[in-house]
N, C-alpha and C positions, 0 to 999 in steps of 0.2 A: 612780483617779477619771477618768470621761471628760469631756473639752476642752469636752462644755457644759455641764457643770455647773459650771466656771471663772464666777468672776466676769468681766466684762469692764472694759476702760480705764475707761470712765464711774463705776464705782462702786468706785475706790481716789481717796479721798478730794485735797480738795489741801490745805495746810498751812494753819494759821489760829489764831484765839484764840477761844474759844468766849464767849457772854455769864455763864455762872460761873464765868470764870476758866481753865479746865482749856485744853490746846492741841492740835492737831491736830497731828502731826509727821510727816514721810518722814523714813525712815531707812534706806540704802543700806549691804549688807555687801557689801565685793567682792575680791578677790583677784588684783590686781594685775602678778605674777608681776615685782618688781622693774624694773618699766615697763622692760624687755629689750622687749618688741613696739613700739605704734605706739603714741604717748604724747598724738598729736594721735585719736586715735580713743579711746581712754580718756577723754580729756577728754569728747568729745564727748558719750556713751556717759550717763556720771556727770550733766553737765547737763542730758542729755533729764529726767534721771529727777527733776531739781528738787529734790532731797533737801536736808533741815534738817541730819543729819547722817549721817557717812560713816566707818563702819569698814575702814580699811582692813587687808587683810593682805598681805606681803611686801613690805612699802614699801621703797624703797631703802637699805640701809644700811652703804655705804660711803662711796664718793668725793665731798664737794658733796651727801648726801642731802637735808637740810634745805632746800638750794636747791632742789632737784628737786622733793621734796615743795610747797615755796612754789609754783613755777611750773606745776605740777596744778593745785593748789587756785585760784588765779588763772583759769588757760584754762575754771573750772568751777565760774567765780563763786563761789567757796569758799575758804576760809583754815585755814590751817594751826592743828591746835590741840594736839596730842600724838603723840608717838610716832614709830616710823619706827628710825634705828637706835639711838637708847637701849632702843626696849621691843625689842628683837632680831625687829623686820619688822611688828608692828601698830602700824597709825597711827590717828590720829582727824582728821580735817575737819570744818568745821563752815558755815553759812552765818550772815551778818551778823542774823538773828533772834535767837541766841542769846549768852547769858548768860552766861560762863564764874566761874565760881565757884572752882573747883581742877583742876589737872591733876595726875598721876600717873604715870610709866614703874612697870612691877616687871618687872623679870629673875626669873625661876622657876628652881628651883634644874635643875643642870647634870650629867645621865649624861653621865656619859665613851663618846667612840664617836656623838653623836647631837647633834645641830643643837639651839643655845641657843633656848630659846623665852620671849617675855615678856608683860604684856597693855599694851597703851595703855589709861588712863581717865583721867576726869575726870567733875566735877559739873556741870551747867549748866543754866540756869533757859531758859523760853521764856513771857513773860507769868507770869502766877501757877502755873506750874509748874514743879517740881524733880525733874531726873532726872539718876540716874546712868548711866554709861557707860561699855561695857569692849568693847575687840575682840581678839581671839583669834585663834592659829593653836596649834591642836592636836597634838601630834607624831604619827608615824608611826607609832612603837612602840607597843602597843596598852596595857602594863599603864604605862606613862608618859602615854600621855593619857590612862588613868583618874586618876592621883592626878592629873594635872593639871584634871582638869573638880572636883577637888573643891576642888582651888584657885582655880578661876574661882566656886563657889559662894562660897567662904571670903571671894573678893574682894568680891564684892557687896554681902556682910555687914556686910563693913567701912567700905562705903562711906558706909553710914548712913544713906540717903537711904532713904522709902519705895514707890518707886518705881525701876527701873530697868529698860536693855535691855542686852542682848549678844550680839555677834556674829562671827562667821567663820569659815573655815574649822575643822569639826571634823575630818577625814579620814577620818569615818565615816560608813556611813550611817545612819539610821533606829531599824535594829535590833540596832545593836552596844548594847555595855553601858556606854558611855561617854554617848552618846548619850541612853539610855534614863535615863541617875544626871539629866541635865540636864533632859528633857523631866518627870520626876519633878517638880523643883523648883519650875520655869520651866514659863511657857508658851511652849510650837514654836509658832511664829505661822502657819505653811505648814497645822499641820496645824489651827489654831485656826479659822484665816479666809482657806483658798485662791483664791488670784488670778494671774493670768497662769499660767506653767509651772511644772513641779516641779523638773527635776532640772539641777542647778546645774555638770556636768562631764562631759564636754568641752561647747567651742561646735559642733566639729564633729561630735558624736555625744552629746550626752545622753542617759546613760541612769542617773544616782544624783545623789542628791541629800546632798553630801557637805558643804555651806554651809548657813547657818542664823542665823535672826537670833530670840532668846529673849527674853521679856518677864517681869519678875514678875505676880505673879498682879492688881494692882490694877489695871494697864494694859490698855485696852479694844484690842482686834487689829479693825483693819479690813481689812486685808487684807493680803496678803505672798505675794509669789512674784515669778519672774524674768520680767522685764516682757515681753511680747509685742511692744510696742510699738517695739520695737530695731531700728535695722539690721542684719539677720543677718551680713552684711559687716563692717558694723563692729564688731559684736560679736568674731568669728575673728579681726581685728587687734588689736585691743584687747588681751587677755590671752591665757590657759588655762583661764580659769573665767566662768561665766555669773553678772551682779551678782542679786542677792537686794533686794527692795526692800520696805519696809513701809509702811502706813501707822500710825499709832497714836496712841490718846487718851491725855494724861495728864491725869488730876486734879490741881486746883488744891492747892498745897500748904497 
């Protein structure tokens, strides 16, 4: 797709409560890379983009993480709400609009040879809406993050809510078959309602779009993609990966 038929800044919505109820929300997938880079350009980064809430992947998870994870969320006017190193590196953030209903760690079961993977979620209301929510990091190994996407389906399920979103890194792009099991299910919001950039890796050479933020099917997509609006600077300091941002309607429950 060429750059002008991108939506522009103006028309990715800003958060709100609608008059029937239903709510406007940003919601930022990003990948963090264990804040090892610049923690004060991260910050930065995450605040431009004003987001309700925030998947994180690779969130700190050893030394003082929890603290680390607080002191993010703080610098970006956002609070701390799951995840990090109980879900083995996905986190969740949230801003003071929401609702928190439940939270959730799952550990996902464990090949020997290959890095634990888990999801952050929880439930949370915004005005008369309820939505769930999971962030992800995919494994590397390809026939492991397929049974793993059919556990992230499984998750959603479970969550019970009719409504939800998910996100982060898949390690795939587009047209692997991992991808394609989720885009099945879910709506790709990228591919739903294109805005800003596509491809989410590297900051210094973008060329796939390996990050992803999924809707169920009742959730209206206004727009999703990696914001243009960034300091390209701060961007390369920040992480290894470019943030994914949406905007989205939910129906009043």
């Amino acid at each position: 797709m060429d750059s002008g038929s991108l939506r522009d800044l103006s028309e990715l919505p800003n958060s709100g409560t609608e008059p029937d109820g239903s709510a406007v929300i940003r919601v930022l997938s990003y990948n963090i890379r264990s804040m090892r880079d610049s923690p004060v350009a991260l910050a930065r980064v995450m605040k431009a983009c004003a987001p309700d809430l925030v998947l994180i992947q690779e969130a700190p998870r050893f030394f003082r993480w929890r603290k680390q994870l607080a002191r993010l969320a703080r610098a970006a006017n956002l609070v701390y709400l799951s995840g990090g190193g109980s879900a083995a590196g996905p986190a969740l953030l949230c801003s003071l609009r929401a609702t928190v209903e439940r939270t959730e760690d799952v550990l996902l079961p464990l090949t020997p040879g290959l890095h634990r993977r888990g999801f952050a979620t929880a439930v949370v209301r915004f005005g008369g809406a309820r939505l769930g929510v999971i962030s992800c990091h995919l494994s590397l190994q390809k026939d492991e993050r397929y049974a793993q996407g059919g556990l992230l389906l499984d998750r959603i399920a479970e969550l019970g809510v009719e409504h939800a979103v998910a996100g982060g890194d898949l390690n795939e792009r587009p047209d692997g078959r991992t991808f394609r099991r989720l885009g099945a299910a879910l709506q790709d919001c990228w591919a739903k309602a294109p805005w800003g950039g596509e491809y989410t890796s590297t900051p210094d050479d973008p060329h796939q779009r390996i990050d992803a933020i999924l809707a169920t099917k009742g959730v209206e997509v206004l727009g999703c993609g990696v914001p243009d609006f960034l300091d390209t600077d701060e961007l390369r300091a920040a992480t290894d990966h470019l943030p994914v941002l949406a905007a989205l309607r939910i129906p009043a429950a």
